[in-house]
C-alpha positions in Angstrom: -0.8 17.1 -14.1 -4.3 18.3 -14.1 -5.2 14.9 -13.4 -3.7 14.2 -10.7 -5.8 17.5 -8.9 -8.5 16.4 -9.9 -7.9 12.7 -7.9 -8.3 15.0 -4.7 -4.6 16.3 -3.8 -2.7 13.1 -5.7 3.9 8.7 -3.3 9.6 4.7 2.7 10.4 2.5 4.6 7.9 -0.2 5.7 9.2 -2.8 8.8 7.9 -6.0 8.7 9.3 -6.5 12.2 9.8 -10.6 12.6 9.8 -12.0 16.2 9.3 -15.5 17.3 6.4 -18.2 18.4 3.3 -15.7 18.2 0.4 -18.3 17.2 -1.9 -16.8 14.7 -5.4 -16.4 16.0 -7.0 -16.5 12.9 -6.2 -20.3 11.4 -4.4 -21.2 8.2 -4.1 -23.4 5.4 -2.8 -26.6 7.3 -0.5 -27.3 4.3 1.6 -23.6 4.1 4.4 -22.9 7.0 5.2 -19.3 7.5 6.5 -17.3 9.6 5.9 -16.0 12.9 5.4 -12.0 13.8 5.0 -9.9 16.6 1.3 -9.3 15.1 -1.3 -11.7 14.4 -1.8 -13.5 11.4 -5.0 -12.8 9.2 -5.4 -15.3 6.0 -7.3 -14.7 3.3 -8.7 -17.8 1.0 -7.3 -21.3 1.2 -8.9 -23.7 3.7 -8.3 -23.3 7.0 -11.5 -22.7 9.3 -11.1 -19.3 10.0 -9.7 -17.8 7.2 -11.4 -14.7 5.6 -13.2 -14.8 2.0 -12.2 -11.0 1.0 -9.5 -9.0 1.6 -11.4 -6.4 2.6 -12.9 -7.9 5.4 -9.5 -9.0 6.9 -7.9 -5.5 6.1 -11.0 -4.1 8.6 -10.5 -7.0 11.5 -6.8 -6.2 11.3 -5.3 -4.4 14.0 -1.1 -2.2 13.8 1.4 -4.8 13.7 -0.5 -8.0 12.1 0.2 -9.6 8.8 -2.9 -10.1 6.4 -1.6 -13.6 4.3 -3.5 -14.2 1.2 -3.7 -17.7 -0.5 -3.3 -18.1 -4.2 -5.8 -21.1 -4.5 -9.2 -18.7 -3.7 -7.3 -16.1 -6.5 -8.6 -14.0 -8.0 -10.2 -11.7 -5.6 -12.6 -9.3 -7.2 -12.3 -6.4 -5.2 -11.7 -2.9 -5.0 -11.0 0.3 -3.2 -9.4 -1.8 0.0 -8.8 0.4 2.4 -5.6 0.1 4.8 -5.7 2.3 7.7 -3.5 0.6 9.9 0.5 -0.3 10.4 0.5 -3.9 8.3 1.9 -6.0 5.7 -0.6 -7.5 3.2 1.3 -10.5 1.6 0.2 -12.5 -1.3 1.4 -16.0 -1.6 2.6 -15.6 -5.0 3.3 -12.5 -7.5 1.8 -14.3 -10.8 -1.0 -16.4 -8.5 -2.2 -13.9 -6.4 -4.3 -11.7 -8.1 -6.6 -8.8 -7.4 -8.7 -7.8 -10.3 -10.4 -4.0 -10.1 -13.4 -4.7 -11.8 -12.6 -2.2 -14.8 -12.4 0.5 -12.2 -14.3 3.8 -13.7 -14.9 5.9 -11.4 -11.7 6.8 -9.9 -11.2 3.9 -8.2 -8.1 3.0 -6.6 -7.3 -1.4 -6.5 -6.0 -0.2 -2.9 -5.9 2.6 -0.9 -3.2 3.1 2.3 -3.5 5.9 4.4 -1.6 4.4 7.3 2.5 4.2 8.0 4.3 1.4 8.2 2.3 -0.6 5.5 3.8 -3.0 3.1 2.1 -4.7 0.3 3.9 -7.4 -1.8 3.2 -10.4 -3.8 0.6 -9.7 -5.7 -0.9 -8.8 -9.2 -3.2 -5.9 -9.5 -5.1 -5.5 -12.7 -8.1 -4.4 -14.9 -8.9 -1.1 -13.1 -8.3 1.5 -16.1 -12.1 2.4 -17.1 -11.2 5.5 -16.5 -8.3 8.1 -16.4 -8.2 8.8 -12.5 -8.3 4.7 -11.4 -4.9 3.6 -9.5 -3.4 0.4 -8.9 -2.4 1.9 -6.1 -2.9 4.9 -4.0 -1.1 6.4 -0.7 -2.8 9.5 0.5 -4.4 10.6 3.9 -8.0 11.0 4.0 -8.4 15.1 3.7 -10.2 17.6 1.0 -7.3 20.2 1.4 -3.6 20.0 1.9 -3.4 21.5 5.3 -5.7 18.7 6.2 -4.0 16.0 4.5 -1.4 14.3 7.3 2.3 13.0 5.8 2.1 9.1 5.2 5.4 7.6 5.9 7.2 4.1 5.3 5.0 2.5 3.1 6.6 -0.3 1.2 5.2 -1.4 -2.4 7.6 -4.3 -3.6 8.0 -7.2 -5.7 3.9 -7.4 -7.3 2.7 -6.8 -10.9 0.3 -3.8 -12.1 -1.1 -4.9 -15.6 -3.9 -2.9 -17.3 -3.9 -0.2 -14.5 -4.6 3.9 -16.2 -2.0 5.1 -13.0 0.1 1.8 -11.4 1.2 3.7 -8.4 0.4 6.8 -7.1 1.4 8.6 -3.5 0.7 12.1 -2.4 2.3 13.7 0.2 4.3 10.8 1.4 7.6 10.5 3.5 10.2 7.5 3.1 8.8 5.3 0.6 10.4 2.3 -1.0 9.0 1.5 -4.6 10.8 -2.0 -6.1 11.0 -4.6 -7.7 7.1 -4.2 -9.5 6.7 -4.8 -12.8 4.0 -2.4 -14.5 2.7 -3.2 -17.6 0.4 -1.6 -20.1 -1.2 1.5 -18.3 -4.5 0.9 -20.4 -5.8 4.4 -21.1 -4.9 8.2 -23.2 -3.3 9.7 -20.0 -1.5 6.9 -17.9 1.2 7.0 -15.8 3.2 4.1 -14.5 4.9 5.5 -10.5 4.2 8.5 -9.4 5.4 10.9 -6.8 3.4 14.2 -6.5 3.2 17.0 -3.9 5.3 19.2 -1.8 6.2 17.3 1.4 6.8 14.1 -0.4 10.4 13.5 -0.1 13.3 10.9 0.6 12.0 8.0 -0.9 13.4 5.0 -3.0 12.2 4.2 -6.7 14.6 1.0 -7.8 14.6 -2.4 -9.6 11.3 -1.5 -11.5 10.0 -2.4 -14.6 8.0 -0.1 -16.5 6.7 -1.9 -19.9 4.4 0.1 -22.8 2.9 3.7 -20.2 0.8 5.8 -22.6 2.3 9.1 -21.1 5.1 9.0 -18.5 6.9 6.2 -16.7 8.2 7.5 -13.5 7.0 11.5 -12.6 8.5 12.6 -9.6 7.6 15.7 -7.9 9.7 15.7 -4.9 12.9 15.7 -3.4 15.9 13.7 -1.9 14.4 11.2 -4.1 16.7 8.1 -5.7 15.4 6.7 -8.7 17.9 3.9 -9.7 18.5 0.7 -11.9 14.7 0.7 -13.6 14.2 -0.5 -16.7 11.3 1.8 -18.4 11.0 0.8 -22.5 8.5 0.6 -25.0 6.3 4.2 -24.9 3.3 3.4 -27.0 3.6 6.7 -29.3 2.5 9.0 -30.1 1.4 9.9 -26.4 4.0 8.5 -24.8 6.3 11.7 -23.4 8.8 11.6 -20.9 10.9 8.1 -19.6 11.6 10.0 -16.3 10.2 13.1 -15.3 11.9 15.2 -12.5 10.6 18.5 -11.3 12.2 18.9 -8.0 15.7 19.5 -6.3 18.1 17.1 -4.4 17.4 13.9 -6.5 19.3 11.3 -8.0 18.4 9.4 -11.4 21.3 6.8 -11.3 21.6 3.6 -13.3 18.2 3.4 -15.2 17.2 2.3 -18.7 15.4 4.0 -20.8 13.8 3.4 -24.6 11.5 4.4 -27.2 10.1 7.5 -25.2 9.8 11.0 -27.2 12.2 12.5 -24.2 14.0 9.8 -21.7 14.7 11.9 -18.9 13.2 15.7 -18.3 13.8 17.9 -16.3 11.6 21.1 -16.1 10.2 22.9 -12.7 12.3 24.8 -10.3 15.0 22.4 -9.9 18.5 22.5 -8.8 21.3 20.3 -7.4 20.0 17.0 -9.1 22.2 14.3 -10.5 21.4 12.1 -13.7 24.5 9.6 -13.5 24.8 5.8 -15.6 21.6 5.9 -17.7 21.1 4.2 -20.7 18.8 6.4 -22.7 18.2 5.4 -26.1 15.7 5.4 -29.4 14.0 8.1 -28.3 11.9 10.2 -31.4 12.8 13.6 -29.6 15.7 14.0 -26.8 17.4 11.7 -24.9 18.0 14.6 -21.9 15.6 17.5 -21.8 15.9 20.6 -19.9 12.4 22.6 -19.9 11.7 26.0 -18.5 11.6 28.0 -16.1 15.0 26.8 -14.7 17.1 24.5 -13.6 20.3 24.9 -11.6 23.3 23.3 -11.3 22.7 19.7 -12.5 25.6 17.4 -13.2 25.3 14.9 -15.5 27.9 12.2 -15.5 28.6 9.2 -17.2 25.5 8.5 -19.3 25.2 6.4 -22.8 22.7 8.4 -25.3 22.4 6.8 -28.5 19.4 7.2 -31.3 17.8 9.8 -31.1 16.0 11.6 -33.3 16.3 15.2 -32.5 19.3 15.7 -29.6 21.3 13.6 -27.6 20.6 16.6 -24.7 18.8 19.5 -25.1 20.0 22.6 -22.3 17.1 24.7 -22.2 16.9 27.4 -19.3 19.4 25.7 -17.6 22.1 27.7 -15.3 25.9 26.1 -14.3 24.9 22.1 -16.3 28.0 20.0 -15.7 28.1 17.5 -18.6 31.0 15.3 -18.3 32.2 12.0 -19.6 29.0 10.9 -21.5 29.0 8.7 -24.4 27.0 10.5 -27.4 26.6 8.0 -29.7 24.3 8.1 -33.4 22.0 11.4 -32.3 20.8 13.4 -35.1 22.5 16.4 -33.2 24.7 15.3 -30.2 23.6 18.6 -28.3 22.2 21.7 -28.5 21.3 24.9 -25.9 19.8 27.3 -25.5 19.2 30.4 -22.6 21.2 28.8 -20.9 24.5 29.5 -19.0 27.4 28.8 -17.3 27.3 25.2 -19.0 30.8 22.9 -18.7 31.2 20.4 -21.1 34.2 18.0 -20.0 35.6 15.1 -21.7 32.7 13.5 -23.3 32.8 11.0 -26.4 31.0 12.5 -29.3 30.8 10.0 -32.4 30.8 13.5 -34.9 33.4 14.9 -33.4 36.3 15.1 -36.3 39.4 13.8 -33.8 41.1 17.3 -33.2 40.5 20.5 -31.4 37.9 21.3 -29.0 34.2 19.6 -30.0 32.1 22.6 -31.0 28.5 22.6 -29.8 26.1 24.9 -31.7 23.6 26.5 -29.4 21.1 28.9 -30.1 23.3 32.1 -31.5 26.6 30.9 -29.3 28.7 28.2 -29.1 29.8 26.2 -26.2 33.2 23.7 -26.5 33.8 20.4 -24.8 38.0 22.0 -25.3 39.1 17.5 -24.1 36.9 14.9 -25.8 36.8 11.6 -25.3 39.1 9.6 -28.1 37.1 6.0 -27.5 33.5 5.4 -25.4 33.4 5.4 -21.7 32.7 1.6 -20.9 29.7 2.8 -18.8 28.0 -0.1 -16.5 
């Protein structure tokens, strides 16, 4: 976490608004039809007459509301630190073609920088800017040295490109609304990567889904925020022994649904001040440690519902600090210990399936000088989508 203060203050809803018969001013390749928008068109590479050589330069020119097309055929583009001020969508022609490379990065660099709402980038591949711990794929912040100074940036929209070889893929700060999915992040290349990141008080309400998050050094997903949904990601493959945490959580309100998560030392945490959260339909498994971790100081009334933890190496869930925990109809499945506590209370354990439970009587779990019971188990697993 240290390093994300010392990137300056270290993430929505973008609307690519689509109206008719606007002729770009700036000309295209004569062989590509798109479509039209209630901006102009900017293109970047390809052929036409007056289409742009860097990104950069377009990004500048551009004005709220146009579209900034880039071509595949001039790819890649060796740029970085593009700076997006304004409302637009920056579209590359094709997710595996379309690549910006970041030069190594190495002194904090950040592929792309947005500090404007309503931005969307898509269809591209961002790579090679990991030369040091502090470079971002990319980054949405506001331009200011303190946080009073640092205005929200709202409905940004990063879907559907590729991060490969990036030390943090995405990082926002201070950000309202944002819509994270469909990327696929790849081999964070340095000691203290992260993959997505949300960070910041008045970062809230935004949308993490459809990611996946292959080999992070440290965490996948660290979210700092609330009224967050972090669903259906797949996150696998922690290159230990630095990996840590699948899914961090520190914040209140938020929903990790649907997700699957491998080979971590803990799959999901949650630590912080956090209350009212719900972990529902993950797949958490092979993890060296815990498969759900509660850390101090506290967390309140979480329910967790419906999950599959298998393979573990230490617990299947570990309550640590943790006041009124609903854990009901989970599947616990070849853990070393299905689940332990400890400090915690008020902690209902209903109708889960616990492979070392003997078939009668309440399921005892051992926690630190007290026992809690699950008095119902499950007979059979939960067929859990």
């Amino acid at each position: 976490m240290l390093v994300l203060f010392s990137k300056g203050l270290a993430i929505g809803i973008i609307l690519l608004f689509v109206g008719t018969c606007i002729i770009p001013v700036i000309a295209q390749d004569s062989e590509k039809t798109l479509p039209a928008s209630r901006g102009h068109w900017l293109y970047v590479g390809g052929n036409g007459p007056g289409n742009y050589s860097w990104i950069t330069d377009a990004a500048n020119d551009a004005s709220d509301g146009d579209t900034i097309f880039v071509y595949n055929d001039s790819s890649p583009y060796y740029e970085k630190n593009i700076l997006i001020v304004k409302s637009i969508s920056l579209i590359g022609e094709d997710r595996n073609t379309t690549i910006i490379d970041g030069m190594g990065g190495g002194n904090s660099d950040d592929v792309i920088h947005i500090s404007a709402n309503r931005v969307k980038v898509t269809g591209f591949t961002i790579r090679n800017c990991s030369g040091n711990d502090f470079d971002t794929g990319i980054y949405i912040k506001s331009p200011g040295k303190y946080f009073k100074d640092i205005k929200t940036v709202s409905n940004v929209n990063i879907s559907g490109n590729i991060f490969i070889d990036t030390a943090t893929g995405i990082l926002e700060f201070k950000t309202l609304h944002t819509i994270i999915s469909g990327n696929t992040i790849l081999s964070s290349g340095r000691l203290h990567n992260w993959t997505i990141i949300g960070f910041a008080p008045a970062f809230a309400s935004s949308i993490i889904t459809g990611n996946t998050i292959l080999n992070p050094r440290a965490f996948g997903i660290y979210e700092q925020a609330s009224h967050c949904l972090i669903e259906g990601n797949v996150i696998s493959n922690g290159t230990q022994p630095m990996s840590q945490w699948g899914i961090a959580q520190i914040s209140s309100s938020n929903r990790i649904i649907g997700n699957t998560i491998t080979k971590f030392w803990v799959g999901i945490a949650i630590s912080g001040f956090s209350s009212f959260n719900i972990i529902s339909q993950n797949n958490i498994s092979n993890c060296t440690g815990t498969g759900i971790k509660f850390r101090p100081p506290v967390s309140i009334l979480t329910f967790i519902t419906k999950n599959s933890i298998s393979q573990c190496g230490q617990y299947g869930i570990e309550l640590y600090k943790s006041i009124f925990a609903v854990v009901k109809e989970n599947n616990f499945i070849d853990n070393n210990i299905s689940a332990f506590f400890r400090d915690s209370i008020g902690a209902r354990w209903v109708r889960n399936y616990w492979d070392d439970w003997n078939g009668t009587g309440p399921k005892i779990i051992q926690g630190y000088k007290l026992v809690n019971f699950d008095w119902h188990p499950a007979q059979i697993p939960y067929d859990i989508p």
